[in-house]
C-alpha positions as CSV (number, residue, x, y, z in Angstrom):
1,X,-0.8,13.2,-14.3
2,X,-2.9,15.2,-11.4
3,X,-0.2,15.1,-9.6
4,X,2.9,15.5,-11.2
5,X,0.6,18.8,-12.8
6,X,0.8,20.0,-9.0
7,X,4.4,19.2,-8.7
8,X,5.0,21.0,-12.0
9,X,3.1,24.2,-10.8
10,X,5.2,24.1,-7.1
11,X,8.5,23.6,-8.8
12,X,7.8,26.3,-11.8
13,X,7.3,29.1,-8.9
14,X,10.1,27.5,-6.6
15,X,13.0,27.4,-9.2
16,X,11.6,30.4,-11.3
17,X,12.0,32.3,-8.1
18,X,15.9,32.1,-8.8
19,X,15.8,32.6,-12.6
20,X,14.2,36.2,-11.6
21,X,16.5,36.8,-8.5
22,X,18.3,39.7,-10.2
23,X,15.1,41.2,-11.6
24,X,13.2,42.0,-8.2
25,X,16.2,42.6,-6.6
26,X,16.8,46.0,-9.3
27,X,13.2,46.4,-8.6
28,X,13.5,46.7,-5.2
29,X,16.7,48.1,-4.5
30,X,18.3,45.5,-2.8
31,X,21.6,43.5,-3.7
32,X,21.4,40.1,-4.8
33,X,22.5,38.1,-1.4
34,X,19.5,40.1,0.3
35,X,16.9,38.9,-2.4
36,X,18.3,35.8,-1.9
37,X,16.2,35.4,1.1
38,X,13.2,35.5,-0.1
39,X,14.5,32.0,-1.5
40,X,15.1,31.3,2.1
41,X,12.1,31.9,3.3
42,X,10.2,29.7,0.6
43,X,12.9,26.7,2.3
44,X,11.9,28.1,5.7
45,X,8.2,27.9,4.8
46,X,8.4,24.2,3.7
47,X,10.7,23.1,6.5
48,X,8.1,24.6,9.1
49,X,4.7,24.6,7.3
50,X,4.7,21.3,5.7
51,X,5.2,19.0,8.7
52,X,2.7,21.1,11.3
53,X,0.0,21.2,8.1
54,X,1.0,17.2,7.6
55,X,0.7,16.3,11.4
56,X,-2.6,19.0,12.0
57,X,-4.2,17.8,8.8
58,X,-3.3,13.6,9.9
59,X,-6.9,12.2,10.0
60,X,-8.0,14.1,6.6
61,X,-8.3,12.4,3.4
62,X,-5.5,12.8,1.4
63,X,-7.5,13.9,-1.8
64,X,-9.0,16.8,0.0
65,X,-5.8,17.4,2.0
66,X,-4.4,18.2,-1.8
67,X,-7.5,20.5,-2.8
68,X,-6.7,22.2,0.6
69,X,-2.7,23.0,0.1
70,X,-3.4,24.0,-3.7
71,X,-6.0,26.7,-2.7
72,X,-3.5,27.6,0.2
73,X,-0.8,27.7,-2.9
74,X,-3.0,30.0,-5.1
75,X,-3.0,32.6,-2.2
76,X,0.7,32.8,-1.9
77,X,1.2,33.1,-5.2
78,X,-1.1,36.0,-5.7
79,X,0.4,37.7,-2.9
80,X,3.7,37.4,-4.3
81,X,3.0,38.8,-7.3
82,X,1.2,41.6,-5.6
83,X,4.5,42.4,-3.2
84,X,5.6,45.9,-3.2
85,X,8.6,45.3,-1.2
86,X,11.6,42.8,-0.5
87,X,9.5,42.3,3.3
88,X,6.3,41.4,1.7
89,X,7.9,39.4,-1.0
90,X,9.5,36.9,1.8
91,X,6.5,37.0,3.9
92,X,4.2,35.7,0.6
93,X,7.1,32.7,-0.3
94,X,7.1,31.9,3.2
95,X,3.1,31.1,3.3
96,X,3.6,29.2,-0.2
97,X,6.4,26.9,0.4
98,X,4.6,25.9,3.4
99,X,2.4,23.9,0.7
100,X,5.2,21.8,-0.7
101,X,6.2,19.2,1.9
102,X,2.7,17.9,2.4
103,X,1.8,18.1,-0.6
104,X,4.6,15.9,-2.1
105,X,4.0,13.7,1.0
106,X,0.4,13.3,0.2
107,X,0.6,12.6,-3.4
108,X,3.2,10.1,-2.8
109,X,0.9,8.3,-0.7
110,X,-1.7,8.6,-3.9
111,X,0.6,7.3,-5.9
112,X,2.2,4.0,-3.9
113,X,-1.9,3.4,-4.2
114,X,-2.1,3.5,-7.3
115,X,0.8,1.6,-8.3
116,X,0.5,-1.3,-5.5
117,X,3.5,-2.6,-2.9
118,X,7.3,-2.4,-3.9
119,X,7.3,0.8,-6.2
120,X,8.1,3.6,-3.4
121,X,10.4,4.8,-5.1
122,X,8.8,5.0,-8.7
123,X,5.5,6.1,-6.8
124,X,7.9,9.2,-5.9
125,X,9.8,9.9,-8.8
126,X,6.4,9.9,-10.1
127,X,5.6,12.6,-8.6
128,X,8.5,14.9,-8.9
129,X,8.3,14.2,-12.3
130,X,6.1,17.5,-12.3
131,X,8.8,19.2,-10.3
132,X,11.6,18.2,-13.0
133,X,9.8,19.2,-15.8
134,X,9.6,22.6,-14.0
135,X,13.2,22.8,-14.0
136,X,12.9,22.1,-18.0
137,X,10.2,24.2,-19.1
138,X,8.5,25.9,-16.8
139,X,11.0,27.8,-14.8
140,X,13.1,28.5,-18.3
141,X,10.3,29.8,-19.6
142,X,8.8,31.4,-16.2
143,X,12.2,33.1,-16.6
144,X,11.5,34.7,-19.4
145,X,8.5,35.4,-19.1
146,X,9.6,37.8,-15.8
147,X,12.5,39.1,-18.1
148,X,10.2,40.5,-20.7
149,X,6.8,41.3,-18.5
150,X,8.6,42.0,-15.0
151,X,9.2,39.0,-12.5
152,X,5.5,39.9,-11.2
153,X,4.4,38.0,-14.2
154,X,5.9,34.7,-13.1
155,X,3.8,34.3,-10.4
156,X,0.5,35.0,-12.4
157,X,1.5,32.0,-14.5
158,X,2.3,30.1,-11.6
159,X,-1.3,30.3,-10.1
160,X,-2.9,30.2,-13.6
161,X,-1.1,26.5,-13.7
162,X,-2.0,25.9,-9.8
163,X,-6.1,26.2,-10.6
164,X,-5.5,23.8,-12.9
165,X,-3.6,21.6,-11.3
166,X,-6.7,22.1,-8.6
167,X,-9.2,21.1,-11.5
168,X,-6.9,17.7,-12.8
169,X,-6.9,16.3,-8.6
170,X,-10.7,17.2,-8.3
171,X,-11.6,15.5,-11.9
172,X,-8.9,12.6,-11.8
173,X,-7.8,11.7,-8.1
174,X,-9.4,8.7,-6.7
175,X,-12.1,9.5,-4.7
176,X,-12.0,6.5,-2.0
177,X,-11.6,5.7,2.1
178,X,-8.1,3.5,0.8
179,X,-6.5,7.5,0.9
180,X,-8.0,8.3,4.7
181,X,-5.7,9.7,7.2
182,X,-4.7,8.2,10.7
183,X,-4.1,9.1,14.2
184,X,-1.9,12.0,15.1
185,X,-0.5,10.0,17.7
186,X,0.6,7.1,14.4
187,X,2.4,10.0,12.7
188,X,4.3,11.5,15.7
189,X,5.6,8.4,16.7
190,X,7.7,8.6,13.5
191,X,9.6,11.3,14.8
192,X,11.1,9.2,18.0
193,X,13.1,7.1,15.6
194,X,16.6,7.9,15.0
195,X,17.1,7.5,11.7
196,X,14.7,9.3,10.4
197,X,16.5,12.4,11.5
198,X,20.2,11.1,10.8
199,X,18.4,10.6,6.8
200,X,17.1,14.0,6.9
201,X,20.4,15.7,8.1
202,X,22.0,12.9,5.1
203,X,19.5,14.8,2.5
204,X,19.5,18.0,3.5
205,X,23.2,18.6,3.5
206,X,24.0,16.5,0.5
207,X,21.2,18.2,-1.9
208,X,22.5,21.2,-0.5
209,X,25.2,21.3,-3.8
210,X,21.6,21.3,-6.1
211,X,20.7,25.0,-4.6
212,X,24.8,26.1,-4.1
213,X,24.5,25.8,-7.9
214,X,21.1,26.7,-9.1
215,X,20.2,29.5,-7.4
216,X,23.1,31.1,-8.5
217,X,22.9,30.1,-12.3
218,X,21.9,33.8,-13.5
219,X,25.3,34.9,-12.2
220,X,27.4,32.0,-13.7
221,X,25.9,32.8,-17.2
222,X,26.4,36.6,-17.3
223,X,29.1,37.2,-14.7
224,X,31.3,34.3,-14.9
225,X,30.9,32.8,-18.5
226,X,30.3,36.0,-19.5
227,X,27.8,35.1,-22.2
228,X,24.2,36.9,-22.8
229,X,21.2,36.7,-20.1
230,X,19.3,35.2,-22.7
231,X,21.2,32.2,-22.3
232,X,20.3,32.1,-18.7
233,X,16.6,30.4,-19.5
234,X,19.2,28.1,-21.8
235,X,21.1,27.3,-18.8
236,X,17.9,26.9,-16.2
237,X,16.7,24.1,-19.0
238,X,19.9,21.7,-19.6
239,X,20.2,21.7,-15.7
240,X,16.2,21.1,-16.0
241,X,17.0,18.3,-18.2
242,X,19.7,16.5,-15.4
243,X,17.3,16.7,-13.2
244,X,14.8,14.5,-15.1
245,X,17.1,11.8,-16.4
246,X,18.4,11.5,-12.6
247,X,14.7,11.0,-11.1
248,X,13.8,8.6,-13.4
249,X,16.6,6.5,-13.0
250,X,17.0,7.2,-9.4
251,X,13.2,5.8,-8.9
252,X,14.7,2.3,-10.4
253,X,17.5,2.1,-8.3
254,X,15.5,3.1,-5.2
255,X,13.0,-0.1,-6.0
256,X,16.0,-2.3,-6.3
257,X,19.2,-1.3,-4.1
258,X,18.7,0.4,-0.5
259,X,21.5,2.6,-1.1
260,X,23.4,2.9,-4.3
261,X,21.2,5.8,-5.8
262,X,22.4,7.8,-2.8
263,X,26.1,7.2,-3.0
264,X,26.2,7.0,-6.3
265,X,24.5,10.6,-7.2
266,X,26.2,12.5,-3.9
267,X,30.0,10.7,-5.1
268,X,29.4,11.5,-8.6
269,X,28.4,15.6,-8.1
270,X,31.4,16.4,-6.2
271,X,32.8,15.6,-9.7
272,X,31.0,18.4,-11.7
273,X,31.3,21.0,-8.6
274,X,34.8,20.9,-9.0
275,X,34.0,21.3,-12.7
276,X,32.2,24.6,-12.2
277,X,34.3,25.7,-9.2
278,X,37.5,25.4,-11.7
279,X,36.3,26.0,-15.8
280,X,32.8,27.5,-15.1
281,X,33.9,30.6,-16.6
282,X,33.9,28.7,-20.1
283,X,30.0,28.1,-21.3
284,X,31.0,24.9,-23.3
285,X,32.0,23.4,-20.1
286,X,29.9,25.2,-18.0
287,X,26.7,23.6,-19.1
288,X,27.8,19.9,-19.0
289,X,28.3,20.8,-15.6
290,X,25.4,21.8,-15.1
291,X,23.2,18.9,-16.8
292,X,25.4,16.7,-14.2
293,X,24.8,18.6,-11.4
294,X,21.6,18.0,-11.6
295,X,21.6,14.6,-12.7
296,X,23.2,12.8,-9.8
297,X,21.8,14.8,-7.3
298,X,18.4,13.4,-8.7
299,X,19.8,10.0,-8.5
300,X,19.5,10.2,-4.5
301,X,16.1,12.0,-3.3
302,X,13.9,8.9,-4.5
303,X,16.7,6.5,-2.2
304,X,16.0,8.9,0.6
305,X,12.2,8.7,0.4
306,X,12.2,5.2,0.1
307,X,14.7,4.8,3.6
308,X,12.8,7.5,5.4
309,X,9.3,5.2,4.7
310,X,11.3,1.9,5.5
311,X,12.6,3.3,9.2
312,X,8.5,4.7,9.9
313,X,7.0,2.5,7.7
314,X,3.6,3.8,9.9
315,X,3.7,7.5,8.7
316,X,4.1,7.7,4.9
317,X,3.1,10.9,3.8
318,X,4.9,12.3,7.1
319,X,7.7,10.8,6.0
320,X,6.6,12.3,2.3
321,X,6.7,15.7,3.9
322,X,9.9,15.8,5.6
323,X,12.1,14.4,2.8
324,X,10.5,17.6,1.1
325,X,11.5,19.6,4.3
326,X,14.8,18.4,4.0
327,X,15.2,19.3,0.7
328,X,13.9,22.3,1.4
329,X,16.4,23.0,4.2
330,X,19.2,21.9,1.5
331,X,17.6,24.9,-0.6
332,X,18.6,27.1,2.1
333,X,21.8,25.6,3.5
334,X,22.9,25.8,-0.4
335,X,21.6,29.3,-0.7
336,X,23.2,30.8,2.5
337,X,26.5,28.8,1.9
338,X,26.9,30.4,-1.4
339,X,25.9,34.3,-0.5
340,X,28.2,33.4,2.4
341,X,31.4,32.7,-0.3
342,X,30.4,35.8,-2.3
343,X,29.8,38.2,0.1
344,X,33.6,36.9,1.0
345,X,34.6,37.8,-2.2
346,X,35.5,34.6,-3.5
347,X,33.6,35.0,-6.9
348,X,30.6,33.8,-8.4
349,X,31.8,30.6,-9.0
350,X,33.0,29.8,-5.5
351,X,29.3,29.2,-4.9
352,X,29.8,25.4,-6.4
353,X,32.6,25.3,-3.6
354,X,30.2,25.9,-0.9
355,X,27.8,23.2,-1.7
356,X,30.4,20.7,-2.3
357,X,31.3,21.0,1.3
358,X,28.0,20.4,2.5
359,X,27.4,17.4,0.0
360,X,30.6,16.1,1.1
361,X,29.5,16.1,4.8
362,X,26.2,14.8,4.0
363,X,28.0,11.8,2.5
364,X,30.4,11.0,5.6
365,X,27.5,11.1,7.4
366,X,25.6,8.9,5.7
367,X,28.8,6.2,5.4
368,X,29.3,6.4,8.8
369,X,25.8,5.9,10.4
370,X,24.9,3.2,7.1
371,X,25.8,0.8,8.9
372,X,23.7,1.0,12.0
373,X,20.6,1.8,9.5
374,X,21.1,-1.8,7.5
375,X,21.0,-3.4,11.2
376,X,17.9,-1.7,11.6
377,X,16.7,-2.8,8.3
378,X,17.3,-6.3,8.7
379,X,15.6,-6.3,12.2
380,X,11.9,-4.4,10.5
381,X,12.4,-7.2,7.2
382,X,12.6,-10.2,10.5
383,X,9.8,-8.6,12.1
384,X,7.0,-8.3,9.1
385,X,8.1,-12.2,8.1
């Protein structure tokens, strides 16, 4: 519950960030593809900060490694929320996403702890639990909450739920010498096996379709479907609500299969992209699509932690970190690919085009390297026997 509080807190500010892109963007006088970067540089944030903090921070228990990245979350926040222009405001979500990576890798070190050998991938869904619930409640209602007290307002709520988030790891957190860190040298040697990268490339262009589509929801409600902004918090939610049903389940079929969650949830979205892409202009279809969208994608990510731990089996909360980098990278490759289709002209809804691209490449690159990954599985499962 600690944790997934964290989680909640991170994903409330992350995806609340893009119910409010069309608020601070009018505030600030830009157009909507340049505030679109301060969504970037969250992505950029994690994808840099959370593996130099996770690799400088190595030897350090992981309890007080999460105090550490929560008070380093409460500054970024505040300084968002104080941001007077578009420069400051993507210099602030910079320094905060580079809390997420390492702190999803460390509490999913906390939580394969707590629930013992085998459950990887229910230890992980576990904690992005927090981070689906955000898509549910707190960034529908973060959203709203910027619509009717300006978008500065999100980001008071969203430190107001970091300290305590802060209070629930100091009170509830094991407090033990199980959690210590290791040697730097341990968690670099992760990065000189293949696979690890040829997964990340695997997640971050296939989530990529989860970003082509969310960060461009606002749009899709009042532009394309043209229905009322006040549906937009509506939308945020049902795709909130995907998202949750798909890490859940995706945890089980982590534990059990070592790759059907992944092919399963990228084979299944191309489905509902082409749903949006094509009907998206009609809300009755439109939100199906989005509940799906979000649901298979959510299949996958637990999969991907559990291979990423399986090929460096040494450097867990490393490996934590840069599933969470990945991801993160997806949040940018699906943010850039779909101001790239609009600023073409294409129309809002070409933005679900743009991300089934990427999840389609993510996919042939998974199918073709699978292969040489079961070899490699095989050859660890003979070694530890």
């Amino acid at each position: 519950m600690a944790l997934a509080l964290g989680t909640f807190a991170i994903g409330t500010g992350e995806f609340g960030s893009n119910g409010i892109i069309q608020l601070f963007a009018a505030d600030m006088g830009v157009s909507i593809p340049q505030a679109t970067y301060a969504v970037t540089a969250y992505a950029v944030g994690v994808m840099i900060g959370s593996p130099v903090i996770t690799i400088a921070a190595a030897r350090l228990n992981r309890k007080r490694l999460l105090l550490a990245l929560i008070l380093l979350f409460l500054v970024g926040n505040l300084l968002s929320a104080l941001s007077v222009n578009v420069g400051m405001l993507i210099a602030a979500r910079f320094v905060t996403g580079t809390v997420q990576g390492a702190y999803f890798g460390a509490g999913a070190v906390v939580a394969a702890y707590v629930y013992g050998p085998g459950k990887g991938g229910k230890a992980f869904a576990t904690v992005m639990a927090g981070l689906t619930i955000a898509t549910i409640v707190g960034s529908p209602v973060g959203t709203f909450v910027g619509q009717q007290a300006g978008w500065q307002a999100l980001y008071v709520v969203v430190t107001a739920i970091g300290l305590l988030a802060g209070a629930a790891i100091l009170l509830w957190v094991p407090t033990t010498p199980d959690l210590d860190g290791g040697p730097v040298a341990q968690e670099l040697g992760a990065l000189r096996r293949p696979m690890v990268w040829v997964i990340m490339a695997v997640a971050a262009l296939g989530i990529s379709s989860i970003f082509a589509v969310y960060t461009f929801i606002g749009p899709y409600v009042t532009d394309a479907a043209a229905a009322d902004e006040s549906l937009i918090p509506v939308a945020l939610a049902v795709f909130g609500v995907g998202m949750a049903a798909g890490n859940q389940l995706g945890g089980r079929l982590a534990d059990r299969y070592a790759y059907r969650g992944l092919v399963l949830g990228y084979g299944s979205v191309l489905l509902f992209l082409i749903l949006i892409a094509t009907a998206g202009g009609t809300i009755w279809l439109l939100m199906p699509a989005l509940f799906g969208v979000g649901a298979t994608m959510m299949l996958a990510i637990p999969t991907i932690q559990v291979l990423l731990t399986t090929y460096a089996p040494e450097a867990p909360t490393l490996m934590g970190s840069l599933n969470l980098a990945s991801l993160n990278l997806a949040n940018a490759l699906g943010a850039v690919g779909g101001s790239v289709t609009l600023g073409a002209g294409l129309g809002t809804l070409s933005t679900a085009w743009a991300g089934l691209v990427l999840t389609a490449a993510g996919l042939l690159l998974f199918v073709i390297t699978a292969p040489h990954g079961a070899r490699l599985r095989r050859v660890q499962t003979a070694a530890v026997a």
